[in-house]
N, C-alpha and C positions, 0 to 999 in steps of 0.2 A: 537046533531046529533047522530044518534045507528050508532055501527061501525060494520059492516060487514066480517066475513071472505072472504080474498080473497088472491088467489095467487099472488105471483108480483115476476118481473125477473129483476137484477140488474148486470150491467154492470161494476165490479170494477177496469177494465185496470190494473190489479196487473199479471206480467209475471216472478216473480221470480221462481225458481229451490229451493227444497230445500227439505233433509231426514228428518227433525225435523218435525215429525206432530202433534208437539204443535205452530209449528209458524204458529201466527193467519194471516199476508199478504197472505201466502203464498198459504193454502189451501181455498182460496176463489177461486173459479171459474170462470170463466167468463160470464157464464150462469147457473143460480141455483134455484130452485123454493124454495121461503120462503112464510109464509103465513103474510098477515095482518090484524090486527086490526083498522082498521083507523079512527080518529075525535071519541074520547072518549070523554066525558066532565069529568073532574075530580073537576074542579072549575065552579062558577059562581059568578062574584064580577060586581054589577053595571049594571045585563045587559050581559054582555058580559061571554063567553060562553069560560072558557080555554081547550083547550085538550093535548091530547097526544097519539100515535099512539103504537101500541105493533106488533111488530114482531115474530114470530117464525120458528125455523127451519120443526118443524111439526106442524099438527095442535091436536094430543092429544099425550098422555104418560104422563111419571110421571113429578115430578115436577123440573125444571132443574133450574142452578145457573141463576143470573139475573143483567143485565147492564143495568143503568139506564142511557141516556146521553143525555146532556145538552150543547146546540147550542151557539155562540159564537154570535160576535157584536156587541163589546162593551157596553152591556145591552142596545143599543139604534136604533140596526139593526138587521137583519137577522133572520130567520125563521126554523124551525123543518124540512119542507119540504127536502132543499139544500142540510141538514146535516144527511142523511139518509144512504149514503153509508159508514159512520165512525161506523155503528153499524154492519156491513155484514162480517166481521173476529170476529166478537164473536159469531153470526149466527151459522158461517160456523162452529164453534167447539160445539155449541150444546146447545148457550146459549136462552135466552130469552129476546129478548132488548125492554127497553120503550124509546122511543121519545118525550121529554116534551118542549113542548113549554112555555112560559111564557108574562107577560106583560111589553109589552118594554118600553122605558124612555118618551117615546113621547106620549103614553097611560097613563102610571099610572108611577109616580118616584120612588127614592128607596124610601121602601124598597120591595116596590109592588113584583119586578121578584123574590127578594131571599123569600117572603113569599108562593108563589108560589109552586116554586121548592119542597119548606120541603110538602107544601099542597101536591102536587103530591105523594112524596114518602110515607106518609099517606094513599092516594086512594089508592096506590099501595098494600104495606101491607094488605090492606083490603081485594080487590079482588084480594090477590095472590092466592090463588085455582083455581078463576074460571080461570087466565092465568097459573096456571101451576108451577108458580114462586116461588123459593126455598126464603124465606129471609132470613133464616142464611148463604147466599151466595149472596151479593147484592154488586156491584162494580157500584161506580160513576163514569162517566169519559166527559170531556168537556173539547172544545177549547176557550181561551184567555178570553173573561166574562165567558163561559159556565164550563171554569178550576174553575173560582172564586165561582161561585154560586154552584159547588159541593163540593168545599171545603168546605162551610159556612152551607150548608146544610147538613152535615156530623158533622162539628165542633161547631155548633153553632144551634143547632133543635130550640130549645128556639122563636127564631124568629119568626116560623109559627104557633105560639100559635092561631091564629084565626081559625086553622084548629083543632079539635080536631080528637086525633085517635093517635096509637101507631106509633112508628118508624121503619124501616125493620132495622136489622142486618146489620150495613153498613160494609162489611170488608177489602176495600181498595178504594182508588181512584186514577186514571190516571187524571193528572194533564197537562194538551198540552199547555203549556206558558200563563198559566192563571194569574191573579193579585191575590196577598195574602194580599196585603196594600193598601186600597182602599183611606186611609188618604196619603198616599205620592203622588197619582197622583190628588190632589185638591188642594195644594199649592205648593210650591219649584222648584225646580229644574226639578222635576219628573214632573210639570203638565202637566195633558194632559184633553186637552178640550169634552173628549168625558166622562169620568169621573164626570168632572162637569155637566156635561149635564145631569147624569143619577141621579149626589146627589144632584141638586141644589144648590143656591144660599141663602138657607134661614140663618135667623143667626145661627143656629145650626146643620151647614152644615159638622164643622168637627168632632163633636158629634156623628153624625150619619156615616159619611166616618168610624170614629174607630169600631163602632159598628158592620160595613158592613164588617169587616176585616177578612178573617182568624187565621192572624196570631195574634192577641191578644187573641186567645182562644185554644192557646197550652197548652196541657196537655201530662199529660200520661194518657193511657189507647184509645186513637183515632186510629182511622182506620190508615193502613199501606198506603203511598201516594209513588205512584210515579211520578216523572215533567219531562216534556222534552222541554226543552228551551233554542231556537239559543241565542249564547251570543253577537250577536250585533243584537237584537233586539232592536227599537226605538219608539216601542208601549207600550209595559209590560216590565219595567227595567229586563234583565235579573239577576240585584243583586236583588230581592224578591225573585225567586226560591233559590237564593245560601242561603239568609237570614233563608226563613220556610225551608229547608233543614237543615241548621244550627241547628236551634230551635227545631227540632222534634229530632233530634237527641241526644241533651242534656234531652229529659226527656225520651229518648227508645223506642220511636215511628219508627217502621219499619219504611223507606225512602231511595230512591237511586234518586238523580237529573241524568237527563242524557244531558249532556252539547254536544249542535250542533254548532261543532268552524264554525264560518264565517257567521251564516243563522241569516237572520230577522226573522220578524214576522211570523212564520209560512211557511217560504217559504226555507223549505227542499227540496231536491231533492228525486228522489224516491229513491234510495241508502238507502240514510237518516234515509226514514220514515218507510224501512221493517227493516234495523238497530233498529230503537226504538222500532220497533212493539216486537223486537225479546226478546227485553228483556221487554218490555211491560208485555206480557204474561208469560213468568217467574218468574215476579214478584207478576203477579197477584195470578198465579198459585198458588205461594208459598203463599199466604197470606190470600186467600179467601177458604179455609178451614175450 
């Protein structure tokens, strides 16, 4: 599919008050003209045809920082489409967002969505001119799988070896109660059946769960992350975030967990969620330099 520019107007029911015009809730508007790029093909595996949509807050100038994000559902639901307004507070400050979609568990298994994702960021690098797009300024950011598969795509490029093509500058990632231990939720205590769904069944099912992990691919020298994760969540153990918080910290990796007392799965109040945004962008700020 050739994607077309076109304008499009989003509605982000965000009514907070606020002098800080770095808080990215805040200065979204309620009515705003952004431009789109929409149904790119960045991949073709099998037939089938992956894309990703690019947003901007104009349609020429120079080249501006870039947010890449990456849609949630447990790698085995949900769609680019849904998750469209989580990119309209980086918009509204000037950024350049890509919307990647990927191959869910029900299409292709893992390690299909994380080969994807690093594919994408590939395309991207490529055609950052022709979108305008800074890559020594490239922030990852995804909810619950879409936390997981930026982190692994940042910590772990190796994976998307089938794609060739250089990496962008990744300089932080926003991390919204994504899984960093994709081997804890396959057997124990932690299982959860959506997990299995996405790693299989095969005998070198927990081989592969490690390999899908973030957190066994701590170093020093990786992008700054920051997590924001209710700690009675029943989905994504909120002890992962406390854990690769822990770990990233022991080798000097910029990190700050931001702990939501009382909230599940994602289900902050909007209080909450312009509280995280606020320091969201603070941190990004500070990191994506």
């Amino acid at each position: 599919m050739i994607g077309v520019y076109m304008p499009c107007f989003f509605t982000c029911g965000v009514n907070a008050r606020t002098e800080e015009s770095s808080d990215f809730a805040a200065v979204v508007e309620t009515s705003r003209k952004y431009y789109q790029l929409a149904g790119l093909t960045y991949r073709v595996v099998n037939g089938q045809r992956i894309n990703l949509d690019v947003f901007r807050p104009r349609p020429e100038g120079p080249p501006m920082p870039a947010l890449v994000y990456i849609h949630g559902g447990g790698w085995m639901t949900g769609d680019k489409e849904r998750a469209v307004l989580h990119v309209t507070p980086f918009l509204a400050n000037g950024w350049v967002a890509f919307n990647v979609e990927y191959r869910l568990g029900n299409v292709a298994r893992a390690p299909a969505g994380a080969e994807d994702c690093i594919c994408a960021l590939k395309w991207i690098f490529k055609n950052a001119a022709t979108y305008r797009a800074d890559m020594n300024r490239v922030v990852l950011m995804g909810h619950s799988a879409g936390g997981h598969l930026a982190l692994l795509s940042a910590f772990a490029p190796e994976i998307g070896k089938a794609c060739p093509g250089d990496m962008p500058k990744v300089r932080a990632i926003v991390n919204w109660y994504g899984i960093s231990d994709v081997a804890d939720l396959i057997d124990g205590a932690n299982r959860r059946e959506y997990a299995e769904g996405w790693i299989g069944n095969g005998p070198g099912r927990m081989e592969l769960a490690n390999r899908l992990s973030p957190i066994r691919y701590i170093r020093a020298g990786l992008p700054a992350v920051i997590a924001v994760h209710g700690d009675q969540d029943d989905t994504v153990p909120f002890a992962q975030s406390v854990r690769l918080d822990e770990a990233l910290r022991k080798v000097s990796v910029p990190t700050k967990l931001i702990r939501i007392p009382g909230a599940k799965h994602g289900q902050f109040s909007e209080q909450q969620y312009l509280d995280a945004y606020r320091q969201v962008v603070k941190f990004v700020d500070a990191n994506s330099k």
